[in-house]
Every structure is written in C-alpha cells, then in structure tokens.
DSSP file (Angstrom, degrees, kcal/mol; ACC not computed):
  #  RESIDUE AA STRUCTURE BP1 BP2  ACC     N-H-->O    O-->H-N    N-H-->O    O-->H-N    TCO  KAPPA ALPHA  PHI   PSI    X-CA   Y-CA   Z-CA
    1    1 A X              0   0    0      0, 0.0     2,-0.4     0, 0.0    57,-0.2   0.000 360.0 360.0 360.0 146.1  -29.0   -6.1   59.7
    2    2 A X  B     -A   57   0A   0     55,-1.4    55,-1.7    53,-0.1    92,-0.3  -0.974 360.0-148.9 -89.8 109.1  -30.0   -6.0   63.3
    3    3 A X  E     -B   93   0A   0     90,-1.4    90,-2.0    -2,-0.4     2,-0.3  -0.565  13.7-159.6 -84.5 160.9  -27.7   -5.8   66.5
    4    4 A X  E     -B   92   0A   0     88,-0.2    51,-2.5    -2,-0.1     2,-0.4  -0.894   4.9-166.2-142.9 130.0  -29.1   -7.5   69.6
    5    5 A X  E     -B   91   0A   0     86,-1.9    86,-2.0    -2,-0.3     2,-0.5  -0.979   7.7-177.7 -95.7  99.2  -27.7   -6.4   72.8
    6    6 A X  E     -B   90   0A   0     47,-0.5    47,-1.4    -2,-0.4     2,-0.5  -0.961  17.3-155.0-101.0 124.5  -28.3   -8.4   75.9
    7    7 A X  E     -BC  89  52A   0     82,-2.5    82,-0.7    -2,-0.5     2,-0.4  -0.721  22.6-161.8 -96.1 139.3  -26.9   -6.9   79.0
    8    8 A X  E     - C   0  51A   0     43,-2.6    43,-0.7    -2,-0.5     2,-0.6  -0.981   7.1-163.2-129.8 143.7  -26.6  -10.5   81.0
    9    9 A X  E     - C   0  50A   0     -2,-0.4    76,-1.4    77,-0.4     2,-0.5  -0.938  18.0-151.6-118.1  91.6  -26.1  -10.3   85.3
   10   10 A X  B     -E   84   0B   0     39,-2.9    74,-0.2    -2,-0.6     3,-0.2  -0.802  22.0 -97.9-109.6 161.2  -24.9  -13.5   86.5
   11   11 A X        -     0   0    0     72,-2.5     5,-0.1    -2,-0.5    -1,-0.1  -0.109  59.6 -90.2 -71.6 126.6  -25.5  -15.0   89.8
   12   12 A X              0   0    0      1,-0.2    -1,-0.2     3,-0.1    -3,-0.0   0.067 360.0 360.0 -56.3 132.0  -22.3  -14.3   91.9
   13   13 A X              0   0    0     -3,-0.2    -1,-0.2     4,-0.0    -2,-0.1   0.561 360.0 360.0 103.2 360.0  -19.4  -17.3   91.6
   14        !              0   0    0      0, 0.0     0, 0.0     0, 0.0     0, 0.0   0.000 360.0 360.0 360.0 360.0    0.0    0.0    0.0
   15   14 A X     >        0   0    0      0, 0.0     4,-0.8     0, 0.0     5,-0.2   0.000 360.0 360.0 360.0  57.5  -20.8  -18.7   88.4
   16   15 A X  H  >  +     0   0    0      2,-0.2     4,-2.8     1,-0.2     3,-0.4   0.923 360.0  49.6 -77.6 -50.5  -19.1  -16.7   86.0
   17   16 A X  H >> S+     0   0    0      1,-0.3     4,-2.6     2,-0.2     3,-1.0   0.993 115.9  46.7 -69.6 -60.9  -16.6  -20.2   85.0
   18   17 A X  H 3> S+     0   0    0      1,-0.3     4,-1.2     2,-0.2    -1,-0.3   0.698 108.3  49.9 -75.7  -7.6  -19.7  -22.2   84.7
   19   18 A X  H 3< S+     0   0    0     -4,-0.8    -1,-0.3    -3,-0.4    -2,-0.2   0.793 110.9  52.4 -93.9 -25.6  -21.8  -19.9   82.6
   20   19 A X  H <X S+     0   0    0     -4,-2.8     4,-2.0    -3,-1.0    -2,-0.2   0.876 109.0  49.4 -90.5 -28.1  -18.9  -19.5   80.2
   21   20 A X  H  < S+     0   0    0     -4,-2.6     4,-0.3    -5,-0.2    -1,-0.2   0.845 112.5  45.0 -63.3 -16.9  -18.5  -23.1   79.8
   22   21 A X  T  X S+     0   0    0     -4,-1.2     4,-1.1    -5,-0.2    -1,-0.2   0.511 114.0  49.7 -98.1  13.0  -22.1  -23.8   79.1
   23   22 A X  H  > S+     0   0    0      2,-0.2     4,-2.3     1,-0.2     5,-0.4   0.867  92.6  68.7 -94.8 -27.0  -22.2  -20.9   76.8
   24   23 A X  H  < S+     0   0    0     -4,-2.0     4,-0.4     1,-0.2    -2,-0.2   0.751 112.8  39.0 -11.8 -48.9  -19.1  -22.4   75.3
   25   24 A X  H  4 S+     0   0    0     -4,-0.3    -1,-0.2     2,-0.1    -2,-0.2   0.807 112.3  51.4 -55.9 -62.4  -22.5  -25.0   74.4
   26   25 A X  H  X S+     0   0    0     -4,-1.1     4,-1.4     2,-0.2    -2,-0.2   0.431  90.4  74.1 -99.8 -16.0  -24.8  -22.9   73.8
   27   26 A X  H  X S+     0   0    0     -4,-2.3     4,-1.7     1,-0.2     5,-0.4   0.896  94.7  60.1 -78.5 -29.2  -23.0  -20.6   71.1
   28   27 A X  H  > S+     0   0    0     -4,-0.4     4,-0.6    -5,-0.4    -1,-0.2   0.819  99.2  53.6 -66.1 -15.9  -23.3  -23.4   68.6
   29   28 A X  H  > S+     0   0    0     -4,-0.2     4,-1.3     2,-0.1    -1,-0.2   0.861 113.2  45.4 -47.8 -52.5  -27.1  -23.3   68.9
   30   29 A X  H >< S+     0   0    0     -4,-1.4     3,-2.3     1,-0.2    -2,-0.2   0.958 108.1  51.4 -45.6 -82.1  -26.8  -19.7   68.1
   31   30 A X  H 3< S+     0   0    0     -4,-1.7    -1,-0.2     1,-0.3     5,-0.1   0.683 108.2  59.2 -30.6 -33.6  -24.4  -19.9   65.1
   32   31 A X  H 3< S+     0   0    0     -4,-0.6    -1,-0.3    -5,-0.4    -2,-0.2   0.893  83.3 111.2 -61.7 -43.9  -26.8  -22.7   63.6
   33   32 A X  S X< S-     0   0    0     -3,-2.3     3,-2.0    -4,-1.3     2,-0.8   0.299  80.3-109.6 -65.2 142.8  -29.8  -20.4   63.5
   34   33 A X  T 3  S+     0   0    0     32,-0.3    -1,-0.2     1,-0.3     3,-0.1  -0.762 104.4  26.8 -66.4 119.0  -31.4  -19.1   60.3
   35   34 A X  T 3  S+     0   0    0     -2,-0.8     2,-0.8     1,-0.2    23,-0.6   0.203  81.4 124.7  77.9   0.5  -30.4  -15.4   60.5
   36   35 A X  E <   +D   57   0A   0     -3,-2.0    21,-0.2    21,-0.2    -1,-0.2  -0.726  26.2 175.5-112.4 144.5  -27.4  -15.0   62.4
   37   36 A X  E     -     0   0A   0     19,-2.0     2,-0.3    -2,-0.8    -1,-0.2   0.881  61.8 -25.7 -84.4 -47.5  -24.6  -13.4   61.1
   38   37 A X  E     -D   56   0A   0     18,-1.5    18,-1.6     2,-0.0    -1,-0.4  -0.984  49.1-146.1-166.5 161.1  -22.3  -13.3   64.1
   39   38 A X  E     -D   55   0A   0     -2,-0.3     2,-0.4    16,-0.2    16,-0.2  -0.994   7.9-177.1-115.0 129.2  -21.7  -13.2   67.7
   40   39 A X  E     -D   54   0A   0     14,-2.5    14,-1.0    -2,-0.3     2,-0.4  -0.986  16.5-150.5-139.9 145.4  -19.6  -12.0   71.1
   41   40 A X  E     -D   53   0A   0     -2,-0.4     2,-0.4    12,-0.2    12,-0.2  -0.828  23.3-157.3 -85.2 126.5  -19.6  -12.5   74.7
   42   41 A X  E     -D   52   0A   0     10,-1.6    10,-0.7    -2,-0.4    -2,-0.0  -0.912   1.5-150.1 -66.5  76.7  -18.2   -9.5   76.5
   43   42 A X  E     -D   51   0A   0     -2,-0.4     2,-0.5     8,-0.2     8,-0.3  -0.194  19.2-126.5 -28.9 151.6  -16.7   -9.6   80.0
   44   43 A X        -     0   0    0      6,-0.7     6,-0.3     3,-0.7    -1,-0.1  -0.929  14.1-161.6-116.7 125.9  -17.0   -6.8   82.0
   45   44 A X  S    S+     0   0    0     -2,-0.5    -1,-0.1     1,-0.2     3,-0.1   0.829  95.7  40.6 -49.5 -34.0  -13.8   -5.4   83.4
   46   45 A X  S    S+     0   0    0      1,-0.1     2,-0.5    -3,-0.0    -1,-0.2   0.961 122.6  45.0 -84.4 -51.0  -15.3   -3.3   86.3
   47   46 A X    >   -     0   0    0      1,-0.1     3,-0.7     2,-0.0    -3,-0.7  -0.640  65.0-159.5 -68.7 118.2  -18.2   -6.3   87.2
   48   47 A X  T 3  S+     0   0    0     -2,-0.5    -1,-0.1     1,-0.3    -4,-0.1   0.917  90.9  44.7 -88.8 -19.1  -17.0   -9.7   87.3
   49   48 A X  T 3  S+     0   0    0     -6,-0.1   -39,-2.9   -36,-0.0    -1,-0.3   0.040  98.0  89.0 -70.6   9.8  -20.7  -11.2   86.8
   50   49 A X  E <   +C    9   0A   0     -3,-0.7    -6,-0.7    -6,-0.3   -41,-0.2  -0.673  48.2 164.9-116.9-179.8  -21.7   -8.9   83.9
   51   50 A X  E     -CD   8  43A   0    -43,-0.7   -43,-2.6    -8,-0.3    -8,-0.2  -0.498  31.7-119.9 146.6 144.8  -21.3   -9.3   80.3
   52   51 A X  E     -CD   7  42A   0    -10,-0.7   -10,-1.6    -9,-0.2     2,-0.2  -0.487  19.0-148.9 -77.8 127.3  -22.4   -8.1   77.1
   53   52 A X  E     - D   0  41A   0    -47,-1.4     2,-0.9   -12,-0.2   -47,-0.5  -0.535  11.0-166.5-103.6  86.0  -24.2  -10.3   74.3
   54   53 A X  E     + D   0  40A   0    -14,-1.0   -14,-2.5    -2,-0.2     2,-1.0  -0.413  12.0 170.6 -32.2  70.2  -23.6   -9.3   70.9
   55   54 A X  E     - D   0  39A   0    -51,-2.5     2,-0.6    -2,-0.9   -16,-0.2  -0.676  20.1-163.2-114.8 109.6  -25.9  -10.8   68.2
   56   55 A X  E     + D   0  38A   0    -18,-1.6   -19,-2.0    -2,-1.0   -18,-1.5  -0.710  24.0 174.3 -73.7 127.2  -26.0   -9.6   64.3
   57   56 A X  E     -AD   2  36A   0    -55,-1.7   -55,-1.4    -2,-0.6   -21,-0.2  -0.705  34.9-131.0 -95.0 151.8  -29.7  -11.3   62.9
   58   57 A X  S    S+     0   0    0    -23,-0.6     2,-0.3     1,-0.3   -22,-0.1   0.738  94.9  22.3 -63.8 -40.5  -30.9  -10.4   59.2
   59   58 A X     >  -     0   0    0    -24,-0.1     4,-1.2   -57,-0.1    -1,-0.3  -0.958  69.0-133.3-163.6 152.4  -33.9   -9.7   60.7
   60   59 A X  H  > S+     0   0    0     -2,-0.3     4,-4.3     1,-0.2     5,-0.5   0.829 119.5  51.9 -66.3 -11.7  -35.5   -8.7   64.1
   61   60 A X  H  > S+     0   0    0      1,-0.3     4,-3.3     2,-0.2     6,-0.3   0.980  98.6  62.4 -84.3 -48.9  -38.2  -11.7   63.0
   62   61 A X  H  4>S+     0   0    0      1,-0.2     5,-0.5     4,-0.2    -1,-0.3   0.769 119.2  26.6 -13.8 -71.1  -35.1  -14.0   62.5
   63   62 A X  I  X>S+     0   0    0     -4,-1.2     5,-3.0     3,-0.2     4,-1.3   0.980 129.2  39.2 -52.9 -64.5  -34.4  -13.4   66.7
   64   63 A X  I  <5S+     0   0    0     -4,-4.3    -3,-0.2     3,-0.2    -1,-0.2   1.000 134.2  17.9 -66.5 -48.3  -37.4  -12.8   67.9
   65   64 A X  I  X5S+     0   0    0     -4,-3.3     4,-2.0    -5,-0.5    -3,-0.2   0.921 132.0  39.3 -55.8 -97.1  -39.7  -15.5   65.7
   66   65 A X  I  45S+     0   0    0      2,-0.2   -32,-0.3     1,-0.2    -3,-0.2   0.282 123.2  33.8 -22.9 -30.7  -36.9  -17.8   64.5
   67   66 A X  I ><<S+     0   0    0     -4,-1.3     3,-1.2    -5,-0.5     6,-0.5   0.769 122.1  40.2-120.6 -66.7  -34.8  -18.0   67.2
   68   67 A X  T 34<S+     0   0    0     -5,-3.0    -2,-0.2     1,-0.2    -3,-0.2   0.419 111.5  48.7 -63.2   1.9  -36.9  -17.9   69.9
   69   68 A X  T 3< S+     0   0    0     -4,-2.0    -1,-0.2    -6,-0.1     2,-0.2  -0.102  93.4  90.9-110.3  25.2  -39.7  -19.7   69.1
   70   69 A X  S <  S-     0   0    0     -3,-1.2    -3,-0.1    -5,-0.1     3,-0.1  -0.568  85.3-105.7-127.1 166.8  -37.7  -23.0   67.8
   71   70 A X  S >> S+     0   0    0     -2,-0.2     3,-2.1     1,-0.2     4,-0.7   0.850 112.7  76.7 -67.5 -36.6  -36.7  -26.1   69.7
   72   71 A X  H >> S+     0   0    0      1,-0.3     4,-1.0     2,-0.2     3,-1.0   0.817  87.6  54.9 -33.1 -46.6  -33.4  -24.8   69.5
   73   72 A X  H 34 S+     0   0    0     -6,-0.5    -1,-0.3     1,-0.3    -2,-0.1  -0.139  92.9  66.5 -92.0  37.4  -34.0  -22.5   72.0
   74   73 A X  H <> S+     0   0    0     -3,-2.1     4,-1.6     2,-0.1    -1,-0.3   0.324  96.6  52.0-124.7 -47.4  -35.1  -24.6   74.3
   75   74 A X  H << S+     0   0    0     -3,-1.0     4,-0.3    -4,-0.7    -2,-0.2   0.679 110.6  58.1 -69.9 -50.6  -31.8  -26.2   74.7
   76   75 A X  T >X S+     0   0    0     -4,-1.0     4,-2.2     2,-0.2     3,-1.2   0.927 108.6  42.0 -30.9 -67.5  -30.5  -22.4   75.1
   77   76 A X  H 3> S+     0   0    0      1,-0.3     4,-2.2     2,-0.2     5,-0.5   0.982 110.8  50.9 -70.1 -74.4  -32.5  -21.7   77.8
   78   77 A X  H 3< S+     0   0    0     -4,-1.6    -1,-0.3     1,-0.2    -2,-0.2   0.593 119.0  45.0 -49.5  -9.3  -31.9  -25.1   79.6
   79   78 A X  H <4 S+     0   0    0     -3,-1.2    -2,-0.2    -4,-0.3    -1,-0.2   0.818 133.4  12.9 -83.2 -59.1  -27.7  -24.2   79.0
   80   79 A X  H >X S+     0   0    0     -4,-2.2     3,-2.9     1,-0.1     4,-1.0   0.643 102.8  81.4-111.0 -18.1  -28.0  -20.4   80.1
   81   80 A X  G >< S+     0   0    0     -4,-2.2     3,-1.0     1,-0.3    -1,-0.1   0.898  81.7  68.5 -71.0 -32.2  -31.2  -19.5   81.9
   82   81 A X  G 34 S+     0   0    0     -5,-0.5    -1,-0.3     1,-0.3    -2,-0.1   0.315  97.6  46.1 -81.2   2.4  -30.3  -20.6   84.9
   83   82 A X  G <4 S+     0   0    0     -3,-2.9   -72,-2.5   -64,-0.1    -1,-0.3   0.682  77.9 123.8-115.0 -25.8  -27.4  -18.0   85.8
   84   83 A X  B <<  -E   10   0B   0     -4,-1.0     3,-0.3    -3,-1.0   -74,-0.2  -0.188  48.6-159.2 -64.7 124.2  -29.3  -15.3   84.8
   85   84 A X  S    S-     0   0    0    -76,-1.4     2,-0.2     1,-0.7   -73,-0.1  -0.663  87.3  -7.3-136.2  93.5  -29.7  -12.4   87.9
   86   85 A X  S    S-     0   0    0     -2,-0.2    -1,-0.7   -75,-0.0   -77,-0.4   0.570 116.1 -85.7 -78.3 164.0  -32.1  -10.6   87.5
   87   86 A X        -     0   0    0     -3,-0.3   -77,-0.0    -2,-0.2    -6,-0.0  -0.218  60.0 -87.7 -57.9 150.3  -33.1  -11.9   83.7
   88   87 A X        -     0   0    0      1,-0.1     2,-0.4   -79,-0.1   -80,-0.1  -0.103  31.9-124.1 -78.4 148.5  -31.1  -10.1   80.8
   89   88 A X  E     -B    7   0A   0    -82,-0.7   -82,-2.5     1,-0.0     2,-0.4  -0.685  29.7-156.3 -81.5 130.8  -32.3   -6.7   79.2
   90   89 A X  E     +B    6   0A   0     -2,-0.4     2,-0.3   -84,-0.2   -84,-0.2  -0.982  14.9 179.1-140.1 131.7  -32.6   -7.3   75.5
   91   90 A X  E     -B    5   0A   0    -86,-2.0   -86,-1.9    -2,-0.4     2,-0.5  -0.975  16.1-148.5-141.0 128.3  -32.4   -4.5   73.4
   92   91 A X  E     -B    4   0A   0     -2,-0.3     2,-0.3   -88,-0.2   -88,-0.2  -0.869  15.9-178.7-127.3 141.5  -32.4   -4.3   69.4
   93   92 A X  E      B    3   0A   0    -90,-2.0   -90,-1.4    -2,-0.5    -2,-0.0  -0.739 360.0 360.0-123.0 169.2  -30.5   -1.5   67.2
   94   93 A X              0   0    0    -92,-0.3    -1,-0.1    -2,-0.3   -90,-0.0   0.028 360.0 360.0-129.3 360.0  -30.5   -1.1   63.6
C-alpha cells in the first residue's frame, strides 16, 4: 500500500468553497481503481492549509491511473483552482 500526502495551501477566504467542491470531487477519488481510502485534514494553526491523505495499491494506481484518466480532469476543474502555490505531493510506503 502506498500513502500519498498532499500538503494543499489554499487561496485566502476560500477555505468554505474548496471544501464544498471537494465535497465533489471526493467521489471521483473513491471511484478510482486503487484507492483504498481517503481524509481531508484542516489545519488548526493555518486556516487555508490542509492535509490530503490518500491510500493507493499502487504508486502506478495514483500516478498512471488516477492521473492520467478523464476522471481527473473533472478533479482538477473542481480543485485546481484554490490551489496557492500548487500542492507538494509526496508518496510513503
């Protein structure tokens, strides 16, 4: 199994609207061939920051699978757009 860490920065004010359209956007995730689970973090000290937590079966699952699908397309057009600076994505074993 694989953790995926994305540390995500969002642009200051739209913290409400980035959690409804992720609200959206975790059922694209959940769909994906390979994932096991997910969580959204807040962060208590930042009010724009949060953690993403994603178990894959495999890094290919993420990287291949997930990114490289229509799905994630849909993602992007949900989330990308809060992102300040774009999130550090980071994979553990």
């Amino acid at each position: 199994m694989i953790l995926e860490v994305a540390t995500l920065h969002i642009k200051e004010g739209f913290s409400e609207a980035f959690e409804s359209n992720f609200q959206k956007a975790e059922g694209i995730i959940s769909s994906m061939k390979g994932c096991i689970s997910h969580q959204l973090k807040k962060c208590i000290e930042q009010d724009d920051k949060y953690i993403l937590l994603v178990n894959w079966e495999t890094l290919e699952d993420h990287e291949k699978g997930f990114r490289q699908s229509e799905e994630y397309q849909e993602w992007k057009a949900l989330l990308h757009h809060f992102y300040e600076p774009f999130p550090t994505v980071e994979h553990y074993k």
